[in-house]
PyMOL Python script that loads the backbone (N, CA, C, O; Angstrom):
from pymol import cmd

cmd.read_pdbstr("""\
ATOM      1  N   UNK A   1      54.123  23.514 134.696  1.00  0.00           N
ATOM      2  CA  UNK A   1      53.791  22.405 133.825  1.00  0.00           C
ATOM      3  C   UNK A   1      54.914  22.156 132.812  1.00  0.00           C
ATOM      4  O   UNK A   1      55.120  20.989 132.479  1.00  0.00           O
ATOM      5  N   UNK A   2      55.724  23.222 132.245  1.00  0.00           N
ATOM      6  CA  UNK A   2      56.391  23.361 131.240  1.00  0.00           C
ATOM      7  C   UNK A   2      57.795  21.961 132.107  1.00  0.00           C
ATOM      8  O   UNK A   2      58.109  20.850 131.681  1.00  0.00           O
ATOM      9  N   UNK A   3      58.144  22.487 132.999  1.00  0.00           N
ATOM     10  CA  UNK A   3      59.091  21.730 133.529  1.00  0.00           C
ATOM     11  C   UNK A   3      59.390  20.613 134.190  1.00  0.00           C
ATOM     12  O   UNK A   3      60.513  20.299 134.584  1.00  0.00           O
ATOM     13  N   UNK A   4      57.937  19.719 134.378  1.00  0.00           N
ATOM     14  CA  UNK A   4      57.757  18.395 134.330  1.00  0.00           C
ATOM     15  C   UNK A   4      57.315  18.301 133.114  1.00  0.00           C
ATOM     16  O   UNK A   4      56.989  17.116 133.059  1.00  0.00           O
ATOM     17  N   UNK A   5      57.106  18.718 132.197  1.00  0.00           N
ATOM     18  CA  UNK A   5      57.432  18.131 130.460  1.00  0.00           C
ATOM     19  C   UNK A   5      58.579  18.117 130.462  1.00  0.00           C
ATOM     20  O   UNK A   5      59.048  17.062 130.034  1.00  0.00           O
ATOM     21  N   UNK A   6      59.461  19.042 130.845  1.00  0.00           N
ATOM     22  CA  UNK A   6      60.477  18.867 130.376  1.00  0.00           C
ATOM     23  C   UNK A   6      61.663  17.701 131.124  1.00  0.00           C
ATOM     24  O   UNK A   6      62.790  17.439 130.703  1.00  0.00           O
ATOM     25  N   UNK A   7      61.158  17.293 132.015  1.00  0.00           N
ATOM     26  CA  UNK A   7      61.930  16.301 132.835  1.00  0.00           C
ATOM     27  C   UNK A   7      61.434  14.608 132.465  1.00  0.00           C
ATOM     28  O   UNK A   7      62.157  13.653 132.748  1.00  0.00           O
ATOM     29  N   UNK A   8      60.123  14.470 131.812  1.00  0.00           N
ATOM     30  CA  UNK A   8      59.680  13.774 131.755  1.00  0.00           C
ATOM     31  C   UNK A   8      60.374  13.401 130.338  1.00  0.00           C
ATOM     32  O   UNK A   8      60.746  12.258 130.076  1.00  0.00           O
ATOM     33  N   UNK A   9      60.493  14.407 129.532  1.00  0.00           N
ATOM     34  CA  UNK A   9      60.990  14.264 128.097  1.00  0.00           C
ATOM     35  C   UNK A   9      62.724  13.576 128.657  1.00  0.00           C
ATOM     36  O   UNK A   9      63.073  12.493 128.186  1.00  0.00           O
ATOM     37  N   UNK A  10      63.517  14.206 129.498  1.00  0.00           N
ATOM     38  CA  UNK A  10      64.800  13.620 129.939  1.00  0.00           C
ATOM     39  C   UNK A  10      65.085  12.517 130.130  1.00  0.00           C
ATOM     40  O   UNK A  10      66.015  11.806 129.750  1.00  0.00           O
ATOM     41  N   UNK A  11      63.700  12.279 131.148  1.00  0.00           N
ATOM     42  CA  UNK A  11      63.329  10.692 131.312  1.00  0.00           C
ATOM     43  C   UNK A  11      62.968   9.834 130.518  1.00  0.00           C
ATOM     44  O   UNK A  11      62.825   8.732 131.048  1.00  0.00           O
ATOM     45  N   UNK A  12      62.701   9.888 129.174  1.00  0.00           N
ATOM     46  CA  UNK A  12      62.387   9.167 128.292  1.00  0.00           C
ATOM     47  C   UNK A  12      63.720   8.783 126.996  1.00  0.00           C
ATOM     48  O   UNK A  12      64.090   7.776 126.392  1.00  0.00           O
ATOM     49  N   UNK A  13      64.077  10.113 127.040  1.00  0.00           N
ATOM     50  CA  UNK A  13      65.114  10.446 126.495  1.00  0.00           C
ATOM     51  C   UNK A  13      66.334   9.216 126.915  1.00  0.00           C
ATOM     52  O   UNK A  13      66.719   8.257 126.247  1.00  0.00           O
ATOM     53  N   UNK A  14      66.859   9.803 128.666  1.00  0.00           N
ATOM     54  CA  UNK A  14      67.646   8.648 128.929  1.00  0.00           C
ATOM     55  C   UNK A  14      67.306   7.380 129.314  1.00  0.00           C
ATOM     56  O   UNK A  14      68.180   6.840 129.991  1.00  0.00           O
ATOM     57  N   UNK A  15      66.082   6.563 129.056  1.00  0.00           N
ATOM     58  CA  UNK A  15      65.468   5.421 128.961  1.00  0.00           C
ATOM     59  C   UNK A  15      66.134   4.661 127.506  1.00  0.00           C
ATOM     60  O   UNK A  15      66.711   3.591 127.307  1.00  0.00           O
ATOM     61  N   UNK A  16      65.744   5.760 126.673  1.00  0.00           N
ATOM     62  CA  UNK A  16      66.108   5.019 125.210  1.00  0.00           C
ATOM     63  C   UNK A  16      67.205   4.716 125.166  1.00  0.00           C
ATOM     64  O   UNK A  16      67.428   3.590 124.720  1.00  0.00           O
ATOM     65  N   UNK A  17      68.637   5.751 125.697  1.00  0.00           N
ATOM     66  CA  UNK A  17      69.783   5.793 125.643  1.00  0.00           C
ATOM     67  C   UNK A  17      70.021   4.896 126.129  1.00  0.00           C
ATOM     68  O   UNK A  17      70.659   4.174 125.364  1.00  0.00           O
ATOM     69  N   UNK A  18      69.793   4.266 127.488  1.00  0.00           N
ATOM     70  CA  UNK A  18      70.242   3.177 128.184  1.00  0.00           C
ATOM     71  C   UNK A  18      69.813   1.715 127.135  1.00  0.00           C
ATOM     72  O   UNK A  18      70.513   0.728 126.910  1.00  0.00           O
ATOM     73  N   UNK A  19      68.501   2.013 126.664  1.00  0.00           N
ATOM     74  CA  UNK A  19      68.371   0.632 125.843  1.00  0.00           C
ATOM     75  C   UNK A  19      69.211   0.988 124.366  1.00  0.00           C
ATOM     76  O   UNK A  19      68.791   0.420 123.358  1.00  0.00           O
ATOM     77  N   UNK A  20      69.978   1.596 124.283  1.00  0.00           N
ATOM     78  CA  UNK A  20      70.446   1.648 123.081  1.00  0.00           C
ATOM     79  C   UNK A  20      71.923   0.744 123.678  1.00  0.00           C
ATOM     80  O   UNK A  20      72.270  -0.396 123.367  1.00  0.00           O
ATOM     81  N   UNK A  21      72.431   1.480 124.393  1.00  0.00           N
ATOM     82  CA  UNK A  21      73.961   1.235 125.259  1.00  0.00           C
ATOM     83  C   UNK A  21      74.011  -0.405 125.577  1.00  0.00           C
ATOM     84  O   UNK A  21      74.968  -1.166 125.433  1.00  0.00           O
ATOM     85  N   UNK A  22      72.353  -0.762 126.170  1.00  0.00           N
ATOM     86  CA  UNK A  22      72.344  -2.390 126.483  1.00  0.00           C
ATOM     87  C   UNK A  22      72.206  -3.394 125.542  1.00  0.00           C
ATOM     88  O   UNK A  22      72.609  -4.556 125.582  1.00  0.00           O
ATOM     89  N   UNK A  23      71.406  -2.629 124.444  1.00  0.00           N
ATOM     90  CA  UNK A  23      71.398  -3.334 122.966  1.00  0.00           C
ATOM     91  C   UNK A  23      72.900  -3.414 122.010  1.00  0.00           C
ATOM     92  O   UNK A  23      73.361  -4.417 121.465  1.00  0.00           O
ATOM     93  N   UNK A  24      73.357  -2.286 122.017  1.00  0.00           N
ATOM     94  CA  UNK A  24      75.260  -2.689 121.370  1.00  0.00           C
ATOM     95  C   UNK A  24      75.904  -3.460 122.151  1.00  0.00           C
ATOM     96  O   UNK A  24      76.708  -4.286 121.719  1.00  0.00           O
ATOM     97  N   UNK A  25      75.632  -3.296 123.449  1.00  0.00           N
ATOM     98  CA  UNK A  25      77.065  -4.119 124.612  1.00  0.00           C
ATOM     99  C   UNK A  25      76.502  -5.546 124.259  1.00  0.00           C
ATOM    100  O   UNK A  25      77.367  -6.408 124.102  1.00  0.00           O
ATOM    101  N   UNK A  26      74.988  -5.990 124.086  1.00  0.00           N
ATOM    102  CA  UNK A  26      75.156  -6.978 123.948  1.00  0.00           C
ATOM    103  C   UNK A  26      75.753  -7.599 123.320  1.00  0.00           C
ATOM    104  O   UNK A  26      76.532  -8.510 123.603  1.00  0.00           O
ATOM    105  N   UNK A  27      75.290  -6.937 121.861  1.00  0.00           N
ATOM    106  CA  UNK A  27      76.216  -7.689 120.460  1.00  0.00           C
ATOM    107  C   UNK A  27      76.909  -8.065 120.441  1.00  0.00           C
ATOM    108  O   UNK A  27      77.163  -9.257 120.265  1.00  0.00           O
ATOM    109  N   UNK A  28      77.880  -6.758 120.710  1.00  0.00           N
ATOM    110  CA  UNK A  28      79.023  -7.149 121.553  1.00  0.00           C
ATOM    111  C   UNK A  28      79.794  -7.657 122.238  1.00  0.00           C
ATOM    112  O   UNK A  28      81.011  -7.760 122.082  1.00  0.00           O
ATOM    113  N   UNK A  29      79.069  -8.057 123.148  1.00  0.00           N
ATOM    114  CA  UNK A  29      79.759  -9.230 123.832  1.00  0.00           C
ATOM    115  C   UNK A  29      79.528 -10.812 123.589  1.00  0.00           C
ATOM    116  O   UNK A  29      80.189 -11.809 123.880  1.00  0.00           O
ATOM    117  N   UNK A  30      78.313 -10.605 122.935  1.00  0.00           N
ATOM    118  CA  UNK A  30      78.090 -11.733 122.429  1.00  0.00           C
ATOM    119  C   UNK A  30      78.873 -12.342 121.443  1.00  0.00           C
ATOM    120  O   UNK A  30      79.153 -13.539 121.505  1.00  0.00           O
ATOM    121  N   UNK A  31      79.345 -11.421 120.303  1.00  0.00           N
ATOM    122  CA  UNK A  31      79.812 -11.495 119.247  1.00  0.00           C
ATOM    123  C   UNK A  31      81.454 -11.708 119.847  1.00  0.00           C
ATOM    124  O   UNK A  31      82.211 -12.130 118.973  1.00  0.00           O
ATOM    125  N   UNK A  32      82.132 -11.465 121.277  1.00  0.00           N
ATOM    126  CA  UNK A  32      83.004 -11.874 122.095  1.00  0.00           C
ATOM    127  C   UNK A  32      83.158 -13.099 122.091  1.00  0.00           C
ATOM    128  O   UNK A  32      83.776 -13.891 121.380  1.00  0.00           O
ATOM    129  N   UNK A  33      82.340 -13.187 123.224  1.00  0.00           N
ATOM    130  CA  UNK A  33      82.067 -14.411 123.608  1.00  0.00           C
ATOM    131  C   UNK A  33      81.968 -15.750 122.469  1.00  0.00           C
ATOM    132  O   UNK A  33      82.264 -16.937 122.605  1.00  0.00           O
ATOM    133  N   UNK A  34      81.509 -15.106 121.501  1.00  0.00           N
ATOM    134  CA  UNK A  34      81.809 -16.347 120.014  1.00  0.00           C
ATOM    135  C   UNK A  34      82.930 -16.662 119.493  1.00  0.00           C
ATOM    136  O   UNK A  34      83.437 -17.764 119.280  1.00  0.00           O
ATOM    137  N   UNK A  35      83.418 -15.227 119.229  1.00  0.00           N
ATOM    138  CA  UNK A  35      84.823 -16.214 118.684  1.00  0.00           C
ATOM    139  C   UNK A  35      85.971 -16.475 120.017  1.00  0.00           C
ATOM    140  O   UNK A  35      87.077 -16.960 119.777  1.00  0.00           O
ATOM    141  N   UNK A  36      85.686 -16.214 120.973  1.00  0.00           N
ATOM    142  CA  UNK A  36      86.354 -16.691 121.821  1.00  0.00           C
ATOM    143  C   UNK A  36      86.093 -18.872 121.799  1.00  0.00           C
ATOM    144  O   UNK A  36      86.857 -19.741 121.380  1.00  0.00           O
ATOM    145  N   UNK A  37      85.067 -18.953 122.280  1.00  0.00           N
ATOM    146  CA  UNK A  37      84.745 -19.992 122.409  1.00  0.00           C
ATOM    147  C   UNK A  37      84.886 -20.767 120.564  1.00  0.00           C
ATOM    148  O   UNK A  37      85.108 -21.966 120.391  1.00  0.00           O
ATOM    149  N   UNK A  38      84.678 -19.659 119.293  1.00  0.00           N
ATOM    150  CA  UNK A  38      85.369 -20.707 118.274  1.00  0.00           C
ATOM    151  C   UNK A  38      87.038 -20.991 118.401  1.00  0.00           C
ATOM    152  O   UNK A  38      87.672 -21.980 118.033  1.00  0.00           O
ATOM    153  N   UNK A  39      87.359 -20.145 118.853  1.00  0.00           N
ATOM    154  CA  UNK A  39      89.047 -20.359 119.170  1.00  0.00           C
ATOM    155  C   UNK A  39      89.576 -21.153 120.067  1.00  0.00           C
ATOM    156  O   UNK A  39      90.784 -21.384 120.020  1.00  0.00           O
ATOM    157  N   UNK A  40      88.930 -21.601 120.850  1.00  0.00           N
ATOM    158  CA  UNK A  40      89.128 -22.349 122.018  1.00  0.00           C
ATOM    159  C   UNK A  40      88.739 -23.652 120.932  1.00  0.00           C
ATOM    160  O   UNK A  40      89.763 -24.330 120.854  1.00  0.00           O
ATOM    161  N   UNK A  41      87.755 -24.199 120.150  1.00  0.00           N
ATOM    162  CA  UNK A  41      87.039 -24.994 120.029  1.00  0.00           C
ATOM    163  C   UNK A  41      88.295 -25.346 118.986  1.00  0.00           C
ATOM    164  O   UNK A  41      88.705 -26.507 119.013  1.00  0.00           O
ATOM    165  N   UNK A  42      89.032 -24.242 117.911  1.00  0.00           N
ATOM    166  CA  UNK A  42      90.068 -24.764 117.047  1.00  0.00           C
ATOM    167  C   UNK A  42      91.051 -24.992 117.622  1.00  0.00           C
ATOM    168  O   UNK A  42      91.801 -25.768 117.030  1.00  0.00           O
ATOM    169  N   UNK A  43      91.501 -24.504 118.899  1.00  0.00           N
ATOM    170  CA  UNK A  43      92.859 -24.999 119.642  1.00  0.00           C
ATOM    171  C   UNK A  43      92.556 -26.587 120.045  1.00  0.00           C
ATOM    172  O   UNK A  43      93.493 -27.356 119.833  1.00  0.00           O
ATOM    173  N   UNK A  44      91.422 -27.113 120.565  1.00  0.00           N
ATOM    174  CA  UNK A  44      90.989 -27.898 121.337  1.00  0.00           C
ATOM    175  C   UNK A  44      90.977 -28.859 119.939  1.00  0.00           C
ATOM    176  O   UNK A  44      91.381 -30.003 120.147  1.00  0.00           O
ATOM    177  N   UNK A  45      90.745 -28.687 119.143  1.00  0.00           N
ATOM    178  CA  UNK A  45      90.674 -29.499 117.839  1.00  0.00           C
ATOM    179  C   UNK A  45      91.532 -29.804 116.906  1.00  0.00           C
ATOM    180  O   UNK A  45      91.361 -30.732 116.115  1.00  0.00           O
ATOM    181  N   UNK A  46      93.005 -28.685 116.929  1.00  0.00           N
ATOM    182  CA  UNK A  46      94.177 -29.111 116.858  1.00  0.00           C
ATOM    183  C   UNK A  46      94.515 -28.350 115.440  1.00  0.00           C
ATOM    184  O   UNK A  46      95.591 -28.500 114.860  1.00  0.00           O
ATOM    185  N   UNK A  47      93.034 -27.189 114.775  1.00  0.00           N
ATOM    186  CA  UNK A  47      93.089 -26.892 114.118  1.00  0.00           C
ATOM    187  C   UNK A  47      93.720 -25.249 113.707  1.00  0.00           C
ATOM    188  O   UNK A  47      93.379 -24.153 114.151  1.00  0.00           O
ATOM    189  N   UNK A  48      94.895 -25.664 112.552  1.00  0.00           N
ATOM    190  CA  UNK A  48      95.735 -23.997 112.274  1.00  0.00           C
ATOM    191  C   UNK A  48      96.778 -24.297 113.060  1.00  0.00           C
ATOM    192  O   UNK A  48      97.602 -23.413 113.293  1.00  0.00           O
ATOM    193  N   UNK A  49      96.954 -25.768 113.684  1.00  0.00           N
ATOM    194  CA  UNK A  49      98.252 -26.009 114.400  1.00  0.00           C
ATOM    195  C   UNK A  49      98.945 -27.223 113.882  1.00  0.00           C
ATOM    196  O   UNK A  49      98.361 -27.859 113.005  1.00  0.00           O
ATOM    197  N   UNK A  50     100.070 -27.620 114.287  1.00  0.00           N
ATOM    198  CA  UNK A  50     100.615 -28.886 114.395  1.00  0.00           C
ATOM    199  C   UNK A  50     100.010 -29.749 115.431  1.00  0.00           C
ATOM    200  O   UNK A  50     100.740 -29.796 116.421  1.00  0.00           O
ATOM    201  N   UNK A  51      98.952 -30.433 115.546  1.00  0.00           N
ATOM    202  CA  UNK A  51      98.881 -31.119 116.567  1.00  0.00           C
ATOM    203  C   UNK A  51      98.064 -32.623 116.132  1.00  0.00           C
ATOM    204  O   UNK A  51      97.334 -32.776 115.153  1.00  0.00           O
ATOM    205  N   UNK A  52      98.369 -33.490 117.002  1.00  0.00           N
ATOM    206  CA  UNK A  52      97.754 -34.726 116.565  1.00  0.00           C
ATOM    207  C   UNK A  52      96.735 -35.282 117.530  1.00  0.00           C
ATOM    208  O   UNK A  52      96.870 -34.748 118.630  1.00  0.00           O
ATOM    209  N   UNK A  53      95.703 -36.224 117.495  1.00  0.00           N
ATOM    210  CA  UNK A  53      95.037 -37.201 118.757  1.00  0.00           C
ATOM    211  C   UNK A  53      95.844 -38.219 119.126  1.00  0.00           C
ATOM    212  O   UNK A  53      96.230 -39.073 118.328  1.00  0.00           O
ATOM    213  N   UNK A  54      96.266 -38.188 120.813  1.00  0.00           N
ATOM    214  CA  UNK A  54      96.697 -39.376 120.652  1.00  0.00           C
ATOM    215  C   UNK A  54      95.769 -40.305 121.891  1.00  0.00           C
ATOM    216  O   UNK A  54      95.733 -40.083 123.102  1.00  0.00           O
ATOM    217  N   UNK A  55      95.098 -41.337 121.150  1.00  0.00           N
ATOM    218  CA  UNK A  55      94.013 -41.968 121.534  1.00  0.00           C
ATOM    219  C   UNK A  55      94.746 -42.850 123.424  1.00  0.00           C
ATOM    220  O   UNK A  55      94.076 -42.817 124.456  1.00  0.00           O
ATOM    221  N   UNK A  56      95.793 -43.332 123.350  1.00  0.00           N
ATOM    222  CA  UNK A  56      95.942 -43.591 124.439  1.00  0.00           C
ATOM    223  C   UNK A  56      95.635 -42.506 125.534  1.00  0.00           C
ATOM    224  O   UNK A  56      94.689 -42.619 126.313  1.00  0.00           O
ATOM    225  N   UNK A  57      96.754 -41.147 125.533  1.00  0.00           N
ATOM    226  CA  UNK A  57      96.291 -40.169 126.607  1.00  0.00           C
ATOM    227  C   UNK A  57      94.603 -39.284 126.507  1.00  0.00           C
ATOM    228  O   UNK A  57      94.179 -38.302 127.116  1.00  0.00           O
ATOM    229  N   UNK A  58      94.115 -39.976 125.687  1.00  0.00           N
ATOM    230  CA  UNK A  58      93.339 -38.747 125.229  1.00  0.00           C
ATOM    231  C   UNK A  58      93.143 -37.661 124.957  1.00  0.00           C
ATOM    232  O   UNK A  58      92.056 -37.099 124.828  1.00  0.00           O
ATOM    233  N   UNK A  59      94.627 -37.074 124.789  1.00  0.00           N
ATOM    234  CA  UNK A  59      94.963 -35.857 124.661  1.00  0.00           C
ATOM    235  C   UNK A  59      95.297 -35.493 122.840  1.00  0.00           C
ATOM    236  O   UNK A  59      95.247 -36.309 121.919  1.00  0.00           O
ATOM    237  N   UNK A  60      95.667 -33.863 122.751  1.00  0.00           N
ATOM    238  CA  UNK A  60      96.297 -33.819 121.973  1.00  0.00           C
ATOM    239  C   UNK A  60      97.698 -33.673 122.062  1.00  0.00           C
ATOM    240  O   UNK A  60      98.108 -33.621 123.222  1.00  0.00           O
ATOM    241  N   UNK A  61      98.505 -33.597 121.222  1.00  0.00           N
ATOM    242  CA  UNK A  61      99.615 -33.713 121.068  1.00  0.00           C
ATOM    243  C   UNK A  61     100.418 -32.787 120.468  1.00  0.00           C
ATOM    244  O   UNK A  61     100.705 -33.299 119.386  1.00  0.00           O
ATOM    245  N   UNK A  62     100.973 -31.669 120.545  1.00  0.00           N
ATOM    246  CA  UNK A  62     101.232 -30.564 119.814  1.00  0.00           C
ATOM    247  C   UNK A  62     102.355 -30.153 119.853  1.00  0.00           C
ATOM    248  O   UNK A  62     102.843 -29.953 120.965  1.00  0.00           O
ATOM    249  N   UNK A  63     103.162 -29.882 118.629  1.00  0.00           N
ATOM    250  CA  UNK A  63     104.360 -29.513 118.600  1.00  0.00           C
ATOM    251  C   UNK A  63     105.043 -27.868 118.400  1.00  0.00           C
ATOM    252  O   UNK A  63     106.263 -27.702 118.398  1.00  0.00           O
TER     253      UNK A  63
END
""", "prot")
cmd.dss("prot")
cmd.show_as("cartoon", "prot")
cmd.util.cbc("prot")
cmd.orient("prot")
């Protein structure tokens, strides 16, 4: 008996661990995935750079 307590306790044990590991990576990547996409969003916007709209190409313009 002692040693399916004690396997069962392992099993619970590395249950939590795994939701601990899946709960940081998220953050994590989430918190990635954000400033990635704000950096993209300030390149794309011309912002912290030299760059201008230029309404004919629809592009920006960057020097």
């Amino acid at each position: 008996m002692k040693e399916a307590a004690g396997e069962a306790n392992m099993t619970v044990i590395t249950i939590v661990l795994i939701a601990i590991v899946l709960g940081v990576g998220t953050i994590i990547i989430s918190n990635l995935m954000n400033n990635t996409s704000n950096k993209s969003n300030n390149i794309m916007n011309g912002a912290g750079s030299n760059c201008t709209y230029n309404n004919s190409t629809k592009r920006y313009d960057c020097k």
